[in-house]
N, CA, C and O of each residue as an XYZ file, in Angstrom:
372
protein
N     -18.746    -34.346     56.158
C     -19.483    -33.106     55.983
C     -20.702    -33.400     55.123
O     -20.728    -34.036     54.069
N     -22.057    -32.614     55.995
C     -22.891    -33.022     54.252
C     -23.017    -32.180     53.901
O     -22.574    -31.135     54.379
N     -23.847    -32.333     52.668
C     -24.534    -31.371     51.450
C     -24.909    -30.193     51.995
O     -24.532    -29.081     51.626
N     -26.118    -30.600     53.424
C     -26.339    -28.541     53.957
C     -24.863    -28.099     54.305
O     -24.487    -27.018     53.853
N     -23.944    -28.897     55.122
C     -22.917    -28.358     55.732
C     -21.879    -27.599     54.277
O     -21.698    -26.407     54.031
N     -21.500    -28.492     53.738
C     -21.128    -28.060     52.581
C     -21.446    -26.923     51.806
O     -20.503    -26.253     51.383
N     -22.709    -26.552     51.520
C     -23.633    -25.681     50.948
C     -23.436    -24.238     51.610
O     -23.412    -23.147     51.042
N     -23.282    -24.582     53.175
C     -23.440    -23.127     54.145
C     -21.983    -22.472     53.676
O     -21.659    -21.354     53.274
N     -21.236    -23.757     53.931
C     -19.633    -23.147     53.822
C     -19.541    -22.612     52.362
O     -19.248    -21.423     52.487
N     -19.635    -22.871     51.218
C     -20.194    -22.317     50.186
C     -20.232    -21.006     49.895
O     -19.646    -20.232     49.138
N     -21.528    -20.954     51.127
C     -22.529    -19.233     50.759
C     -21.671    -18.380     51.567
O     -21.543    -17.181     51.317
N     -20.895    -19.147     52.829
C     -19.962    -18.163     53.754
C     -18.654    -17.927     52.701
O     -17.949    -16.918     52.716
N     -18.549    -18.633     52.138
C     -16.825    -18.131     50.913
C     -17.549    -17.425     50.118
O     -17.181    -16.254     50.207
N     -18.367    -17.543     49.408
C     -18.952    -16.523     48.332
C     -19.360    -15.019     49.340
O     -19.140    -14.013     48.667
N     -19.695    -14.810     50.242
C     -19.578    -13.899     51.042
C     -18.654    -12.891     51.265
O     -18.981    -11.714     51.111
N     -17.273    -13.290     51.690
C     -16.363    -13.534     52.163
C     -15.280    -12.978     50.837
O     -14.319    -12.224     50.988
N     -15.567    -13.349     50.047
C     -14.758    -13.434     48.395
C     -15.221    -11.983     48.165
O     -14.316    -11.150     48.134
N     -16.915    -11.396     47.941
C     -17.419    -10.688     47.406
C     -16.981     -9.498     48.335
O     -16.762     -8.446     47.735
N     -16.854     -9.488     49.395
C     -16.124     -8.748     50.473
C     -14.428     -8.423     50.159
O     -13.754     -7.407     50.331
N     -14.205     -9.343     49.797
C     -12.611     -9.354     48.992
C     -12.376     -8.596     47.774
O     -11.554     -7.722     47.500
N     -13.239     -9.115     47.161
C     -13.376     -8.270     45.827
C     -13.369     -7.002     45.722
O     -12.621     -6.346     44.998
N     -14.488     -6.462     46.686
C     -15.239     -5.115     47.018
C     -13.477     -4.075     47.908
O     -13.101     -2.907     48.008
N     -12.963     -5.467     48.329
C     -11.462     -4.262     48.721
C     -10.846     -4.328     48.000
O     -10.084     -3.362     47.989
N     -10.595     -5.336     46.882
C      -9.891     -5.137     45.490
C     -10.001     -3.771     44.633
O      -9.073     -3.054     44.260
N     -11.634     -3.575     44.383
C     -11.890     -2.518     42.963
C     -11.395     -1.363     43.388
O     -10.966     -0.601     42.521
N     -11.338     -0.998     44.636
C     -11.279      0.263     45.016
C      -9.717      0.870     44.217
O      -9.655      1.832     43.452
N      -8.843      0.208     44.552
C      -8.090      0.921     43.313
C      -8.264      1.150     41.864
O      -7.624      1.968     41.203
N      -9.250      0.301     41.395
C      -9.326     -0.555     40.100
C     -10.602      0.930     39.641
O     -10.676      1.235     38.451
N     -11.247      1.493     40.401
C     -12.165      2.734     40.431
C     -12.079      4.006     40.500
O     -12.889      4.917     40.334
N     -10.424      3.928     40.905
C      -9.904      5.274     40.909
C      -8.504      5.456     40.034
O      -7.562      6.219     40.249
N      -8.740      4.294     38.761
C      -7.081      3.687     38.066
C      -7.198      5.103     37.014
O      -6.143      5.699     36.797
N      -8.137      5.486     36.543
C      -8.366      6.850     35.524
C      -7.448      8.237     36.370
O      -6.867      9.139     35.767
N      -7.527      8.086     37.855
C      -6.882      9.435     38.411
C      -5.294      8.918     38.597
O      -4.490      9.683     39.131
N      -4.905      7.686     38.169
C      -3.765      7.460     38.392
C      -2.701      7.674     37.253
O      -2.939      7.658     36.045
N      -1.520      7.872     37.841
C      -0.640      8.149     36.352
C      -0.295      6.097     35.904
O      -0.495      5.036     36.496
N       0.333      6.538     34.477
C       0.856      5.131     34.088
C       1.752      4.002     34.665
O       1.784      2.797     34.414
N       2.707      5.035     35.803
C       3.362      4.176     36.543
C       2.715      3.447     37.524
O       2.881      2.281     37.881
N       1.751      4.530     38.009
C       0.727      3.143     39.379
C      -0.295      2.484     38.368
O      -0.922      1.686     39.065
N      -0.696      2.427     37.292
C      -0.984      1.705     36.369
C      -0.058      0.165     36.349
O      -0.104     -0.896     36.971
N       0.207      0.352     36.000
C       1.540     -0.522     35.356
C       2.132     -1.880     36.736
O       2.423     -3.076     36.714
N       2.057     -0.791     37.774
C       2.554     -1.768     38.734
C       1.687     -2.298     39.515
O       1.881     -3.365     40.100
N       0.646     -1.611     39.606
C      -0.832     -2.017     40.078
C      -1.297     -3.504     39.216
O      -1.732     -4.533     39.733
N      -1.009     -3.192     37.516
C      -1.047     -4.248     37.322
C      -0.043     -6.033     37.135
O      -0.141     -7.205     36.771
N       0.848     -5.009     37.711
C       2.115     -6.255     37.584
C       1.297     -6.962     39.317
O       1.244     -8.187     39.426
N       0.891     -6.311     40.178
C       0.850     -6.762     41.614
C      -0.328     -7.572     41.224
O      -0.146     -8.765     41.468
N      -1.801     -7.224     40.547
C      -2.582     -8.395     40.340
C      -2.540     -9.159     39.837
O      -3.314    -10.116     39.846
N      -1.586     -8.984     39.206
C      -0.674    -10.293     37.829
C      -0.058    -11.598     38.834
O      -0.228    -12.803     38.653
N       0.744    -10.887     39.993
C       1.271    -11.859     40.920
C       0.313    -12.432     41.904
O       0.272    -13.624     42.207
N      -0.500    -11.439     42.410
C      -1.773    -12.228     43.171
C      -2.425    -12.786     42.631
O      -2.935    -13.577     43.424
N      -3.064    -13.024     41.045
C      -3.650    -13.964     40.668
C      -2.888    -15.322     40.500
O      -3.540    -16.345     40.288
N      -1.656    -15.352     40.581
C      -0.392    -16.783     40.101
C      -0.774    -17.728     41.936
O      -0.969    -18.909     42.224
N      -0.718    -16.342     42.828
C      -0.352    -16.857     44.214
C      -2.069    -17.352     44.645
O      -2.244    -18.015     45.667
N      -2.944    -17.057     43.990
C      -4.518    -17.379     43.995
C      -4.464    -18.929     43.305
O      -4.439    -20.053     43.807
N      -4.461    -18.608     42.397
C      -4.170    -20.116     40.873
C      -3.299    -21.321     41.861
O      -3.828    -22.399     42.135
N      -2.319    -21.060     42.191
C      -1.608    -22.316     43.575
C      -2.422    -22.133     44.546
O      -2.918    -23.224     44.829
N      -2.748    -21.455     45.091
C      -3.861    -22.008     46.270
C      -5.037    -22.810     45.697
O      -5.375    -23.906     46.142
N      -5.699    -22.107     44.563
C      -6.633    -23.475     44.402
C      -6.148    -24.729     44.008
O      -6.525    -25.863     44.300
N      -5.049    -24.232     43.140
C      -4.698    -26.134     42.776
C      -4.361    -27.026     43.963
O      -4.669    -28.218     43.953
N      -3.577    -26.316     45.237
C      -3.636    -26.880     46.428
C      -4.998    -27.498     46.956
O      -5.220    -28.594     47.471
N      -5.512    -26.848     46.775
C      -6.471    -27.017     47.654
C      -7.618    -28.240     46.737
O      -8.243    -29.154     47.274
N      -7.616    -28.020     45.821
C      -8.093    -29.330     44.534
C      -7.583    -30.690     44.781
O      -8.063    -31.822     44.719
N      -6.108    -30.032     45.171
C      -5.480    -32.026     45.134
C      -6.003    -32.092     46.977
O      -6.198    -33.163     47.551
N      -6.116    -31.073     47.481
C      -6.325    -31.843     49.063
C      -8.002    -32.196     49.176
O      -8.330    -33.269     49.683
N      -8.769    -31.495     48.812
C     -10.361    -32.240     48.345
C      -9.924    -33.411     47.385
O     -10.375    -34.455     47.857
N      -9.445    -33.574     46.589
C      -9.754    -35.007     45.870
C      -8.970    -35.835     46.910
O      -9.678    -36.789     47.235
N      -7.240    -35.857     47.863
C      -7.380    -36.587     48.655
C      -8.052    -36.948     49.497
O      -7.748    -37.966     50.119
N      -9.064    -36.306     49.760
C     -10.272    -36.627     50.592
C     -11.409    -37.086     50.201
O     -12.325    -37.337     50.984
N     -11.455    -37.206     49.249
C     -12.615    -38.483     48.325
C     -13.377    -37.336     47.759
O     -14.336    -37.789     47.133
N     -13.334    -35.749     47.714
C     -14.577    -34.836     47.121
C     -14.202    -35.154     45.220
O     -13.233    -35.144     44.462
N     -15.815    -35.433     45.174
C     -15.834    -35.937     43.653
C     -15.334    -34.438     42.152
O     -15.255    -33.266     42.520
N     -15.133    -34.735     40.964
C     -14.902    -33.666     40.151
C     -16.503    -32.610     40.529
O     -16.306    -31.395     40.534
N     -17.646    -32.986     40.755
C     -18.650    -32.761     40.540
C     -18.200    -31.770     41.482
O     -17.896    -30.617     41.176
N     -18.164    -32.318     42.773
C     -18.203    -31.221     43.851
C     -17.167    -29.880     44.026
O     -17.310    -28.775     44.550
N     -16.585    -30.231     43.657
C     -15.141    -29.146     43.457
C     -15.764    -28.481     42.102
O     -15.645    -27.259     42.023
N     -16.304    -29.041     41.212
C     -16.990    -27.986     39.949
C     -17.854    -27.471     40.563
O     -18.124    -26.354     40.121
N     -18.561    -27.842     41.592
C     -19.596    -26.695     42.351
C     -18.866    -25.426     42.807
O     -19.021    -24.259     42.449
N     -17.973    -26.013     43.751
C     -17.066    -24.858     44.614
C     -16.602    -23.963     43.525
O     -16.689    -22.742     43.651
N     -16.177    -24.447     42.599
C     -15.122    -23.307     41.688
C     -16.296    -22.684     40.758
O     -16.040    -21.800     39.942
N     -17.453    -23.147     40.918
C     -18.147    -22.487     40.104
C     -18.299    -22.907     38.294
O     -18.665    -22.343     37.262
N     -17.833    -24.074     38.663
C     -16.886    -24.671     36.878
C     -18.320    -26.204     37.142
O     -19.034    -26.670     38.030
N     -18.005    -26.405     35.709
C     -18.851    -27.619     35.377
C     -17.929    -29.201     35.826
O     -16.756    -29.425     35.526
N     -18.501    -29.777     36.306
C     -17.461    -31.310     36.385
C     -16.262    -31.402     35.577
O     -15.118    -31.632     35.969
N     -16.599    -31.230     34.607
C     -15.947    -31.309     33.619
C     -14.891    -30.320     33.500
O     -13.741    -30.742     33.373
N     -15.028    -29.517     33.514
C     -13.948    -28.400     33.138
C     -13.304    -28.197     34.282
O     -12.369    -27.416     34.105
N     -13.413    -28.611     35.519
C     -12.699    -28.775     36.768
C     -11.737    -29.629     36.649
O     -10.568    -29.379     36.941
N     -12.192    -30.809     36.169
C     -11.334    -32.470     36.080
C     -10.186    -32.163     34.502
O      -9.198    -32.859     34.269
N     -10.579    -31.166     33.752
C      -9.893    -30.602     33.115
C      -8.956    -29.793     33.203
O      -7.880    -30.107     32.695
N      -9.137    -28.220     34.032
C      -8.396    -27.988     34.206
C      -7.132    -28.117     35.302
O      -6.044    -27.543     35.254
N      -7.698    -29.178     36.431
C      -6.880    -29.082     37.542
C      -6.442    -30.796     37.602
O      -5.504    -31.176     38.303
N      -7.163    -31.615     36.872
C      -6.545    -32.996     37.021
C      -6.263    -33.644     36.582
O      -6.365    -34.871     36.600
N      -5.511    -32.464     35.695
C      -3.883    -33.364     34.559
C      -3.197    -34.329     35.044
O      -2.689    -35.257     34.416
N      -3.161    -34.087     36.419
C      -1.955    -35.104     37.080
C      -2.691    -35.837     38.170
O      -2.147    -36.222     39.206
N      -4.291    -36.050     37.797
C      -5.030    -36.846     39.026
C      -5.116    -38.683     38.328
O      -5.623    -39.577     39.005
């Protein structure tokens, strides 16, 4: 893959994410008309989708580095510096 190819796929996930997001808030915008119980479990459910998010990227970290993508490049994707990529995800690289 190169750099443009790479780059497009990129701008299509950041797309794609922001589209994700945008169906996320909608509860998160109307949490003031809600009582404490859909509070509460609303936030126990993003509590678990962020754990089941957090394993998909680390998946997906060790399958780019088996494929030769450098800390650099995966700190692009995640939006993280080289460094703090190779930090937080390659304790065990």
């Amino acid at each position: 893959m190169t750099t443009t190819d790479a780059n497009d796929l990129l701008e299509l996930n950041d797309r794609a994410g922001m589209q994700l997001l945008g169906s996320l808030s909608g509860p998160v915008l109307n949490l003031s008309k809600n009582d404490d119980v859909t509070a509460l479990a609303s936030l126990r459910a993003l509590c678990i989708t962020a754990g089941l998010i957090e394993t998909s990227v680390r998946e997906y970290v060790d399958h780019a580095r088996g494929n030769g993508a450098s800390w650099a490049q995966i700190g692009r994707a995640l939006d993280l510096t080289r460094q703090a990529a190779q930090q937080r995800y390659g304790a065990h690289d």
